[in-house]
N, C-alpha and C positions, 0 to 999 in steps of 0.2 A: 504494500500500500504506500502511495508516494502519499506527499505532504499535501498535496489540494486534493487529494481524495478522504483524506482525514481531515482537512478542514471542513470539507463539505462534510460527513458525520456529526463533526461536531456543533456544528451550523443547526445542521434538521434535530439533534435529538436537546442543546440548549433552546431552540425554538419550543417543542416540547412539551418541557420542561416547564419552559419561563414566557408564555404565549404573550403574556402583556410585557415590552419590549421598553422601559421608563426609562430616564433620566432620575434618579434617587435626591436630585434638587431640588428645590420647590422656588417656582419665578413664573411671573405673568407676560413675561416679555421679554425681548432678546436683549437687551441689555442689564435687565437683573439677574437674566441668567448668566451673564459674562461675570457679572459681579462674583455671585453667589460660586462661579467654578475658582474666580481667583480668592476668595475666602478658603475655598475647600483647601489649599495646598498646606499639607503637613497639620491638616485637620480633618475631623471626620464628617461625612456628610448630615448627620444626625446632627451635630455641633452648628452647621451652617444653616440648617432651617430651624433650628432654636433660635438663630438669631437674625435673621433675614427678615422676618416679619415688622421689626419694629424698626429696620435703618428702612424698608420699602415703604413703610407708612411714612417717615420723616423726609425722605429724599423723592418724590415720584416722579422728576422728569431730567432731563439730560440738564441739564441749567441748575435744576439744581442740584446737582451732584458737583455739576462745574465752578459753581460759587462757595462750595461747603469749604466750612471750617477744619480744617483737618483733626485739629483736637476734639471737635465735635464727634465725625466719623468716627475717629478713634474709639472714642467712649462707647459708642454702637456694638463694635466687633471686638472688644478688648479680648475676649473668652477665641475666637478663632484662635489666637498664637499670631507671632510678629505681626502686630496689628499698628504699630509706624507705618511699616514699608507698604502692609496693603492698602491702609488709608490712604498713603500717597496716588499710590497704584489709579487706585479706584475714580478719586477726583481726576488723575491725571488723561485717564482713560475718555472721562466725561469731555474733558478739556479737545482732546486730538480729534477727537469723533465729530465735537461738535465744529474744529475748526477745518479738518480735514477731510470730514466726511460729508462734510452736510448734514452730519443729526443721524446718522444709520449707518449702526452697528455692522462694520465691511463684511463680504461674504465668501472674501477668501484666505485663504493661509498667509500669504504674504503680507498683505494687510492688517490683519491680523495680529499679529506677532510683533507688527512694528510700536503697537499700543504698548504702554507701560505695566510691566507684570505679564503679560501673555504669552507664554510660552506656544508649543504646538499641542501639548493634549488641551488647552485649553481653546485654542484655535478648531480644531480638530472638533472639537461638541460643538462648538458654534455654529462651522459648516455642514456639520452633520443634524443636531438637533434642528436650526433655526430653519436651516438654507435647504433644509434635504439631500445636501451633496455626499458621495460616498466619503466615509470617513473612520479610520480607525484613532480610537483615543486609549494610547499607551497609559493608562493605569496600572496600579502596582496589582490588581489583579487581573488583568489580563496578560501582563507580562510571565506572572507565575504559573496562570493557567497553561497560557501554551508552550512555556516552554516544558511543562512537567507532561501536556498532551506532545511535544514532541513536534509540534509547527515552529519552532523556534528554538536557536542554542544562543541567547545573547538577554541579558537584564538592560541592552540601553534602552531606551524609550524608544531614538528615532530611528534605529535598526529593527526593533521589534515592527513599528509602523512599515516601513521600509519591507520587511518580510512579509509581514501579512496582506499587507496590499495584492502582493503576487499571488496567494494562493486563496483569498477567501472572495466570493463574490462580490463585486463594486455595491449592488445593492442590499446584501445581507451585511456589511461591514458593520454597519453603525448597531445594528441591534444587537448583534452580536457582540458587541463589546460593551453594550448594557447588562447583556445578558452572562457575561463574563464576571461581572461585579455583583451582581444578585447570585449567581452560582460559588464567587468565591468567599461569600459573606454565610453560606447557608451551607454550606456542603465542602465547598475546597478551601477548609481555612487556614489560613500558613501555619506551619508546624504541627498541627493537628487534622490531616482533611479526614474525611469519612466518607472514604475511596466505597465501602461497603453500601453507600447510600449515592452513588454517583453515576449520572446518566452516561457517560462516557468511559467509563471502567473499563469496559472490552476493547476500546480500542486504546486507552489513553498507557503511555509510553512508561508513566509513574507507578502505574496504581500498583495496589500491595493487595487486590486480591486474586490477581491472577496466579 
C-alpha cells in the first residue's frame, strides 16, 4: 500500500468517524476567526472560546480593533499565554487589513502571513475555513497522527503540509485535518493513544494492536 492509498483510508474511515467536519473555535466571522487561531498558539482551544466571547462583544469591527488600547486587549486575553505579543498581533492585524486590504481578511497564503503573528497553519484555516480553498493546517495533531499512520517521517509543520498536499485529496484536505484534531483529542492522545478504540488500526503504521 503506497502512501495516497492510505491517505485515502484514512480520509473515508476519519470521515466516518467524525461526519461533522468543525473548526473547534468558536467566531462569527473571518476575522474573529483569524483572531481566535492566533490566540490558540501555545494554548488550548477550550482556553480561546472561554475567552473570545467577551474581547468579540468589546471589539466588533475592524476599526475597532484598529484603535484598541493595547493594554486594554491585553486584559481580555491575559489567560491565552504571551498575551503582549498577541495583543500586538491582533491590533496590528486590524491595522494592515484595514490599510492594505481594504477591510477583508486576504484569501490567500501569501497574504496572509505577511499580517502580524500569522504564520501558515494559521493562514492555512483561513483559506480553508473562510475561503473554501484546499488547505492543510499542520497542527501538533495532525502532525503526530500521520506521521505514526505513516503518511509522513518529519515533525516540521511546512514539510508535513508540503507532504500531504501530494497524497490526500485537494478537496478532503481541510476536513481532514479537523478531523485529525477531534481524532487526536478523543482517541490518538500523545503518549497515551487507544490504538484499541481507533478507526485506523489496520492500516495505521503505529498501532500496538496488530
Amino acid at each position: 500500500m503506497n502512501k495516497k492509498e492510505k491517505a485515502l483510508l484514512a480520509v473515508e474511515a476519519l470521515k466516518k468517524e467524525y461526519p461533522e467536519a468543525v473548526c473547534s473555535l468558536t467566531a462569527k466571522n473571518e476575522f474573529e476567526l483569524l483572531v481566535a487561531t492566533r490566540l490558540s498558539a501555545q494554548c488550548t482551544d477550550a482556553r480561546v472560546n472561554i475567552v473570545t466571547p467577551a474581547l468579540f462583544e468589546r471589539y466588533r469591527t475592524l476599526e475597532d480593533y484598529a484603535s484598541a488600547d493595547v493594554e486594554d486587549v491585553e486584559n481580555y486575553i491575559r489567560s491565552c499565554g504571551f498575551f503582549h505579543t498577541k495583543a500586538r498581533d491582533i491590533i496590528g492585524m486590524a491595522q494592515q487589513i484595514l490599510e492594505r486590504f481594504d477591510g477583508r481578511v486576504p484569501d490567500n497564503i501569501e497574504d496572509l502571513t505577511s499580517l502580524p503573528g500569522v504564520g501558515r497553519k494559521t493562514a492555512n484555516l483561513i483559506c480553508g475555513d473562510v475561503y473554501g480553498k484546499p488547505a492543510v493546517v499542520a497542527d501538533t495533531h495532525l502532525i503526530r497522527i500521520t506521521n505514526l499512520l505513516g503518511l509522513v517521517k518529519t515533525k516540521d509543520p511546512a514539510k508535513v503540509e508540503t507532504e500531504l498536499k501530494k497524497i490526500l485529496p485537494p478537496e478532503e484536505s481541510n476536513d481532514f485535518c479537523h478531523r485529525c484534531v477531534l481524532h487526536g483529542r478523543a482517541v490518538c492522545i500523545a503518549r497515551r493513544p487507544k490504538c484499541e478504540n481507533c478507526c485506523m488500526a489496520d492500516f495505521c503504521s503505529s498501532s500496538q494492536i496488530k
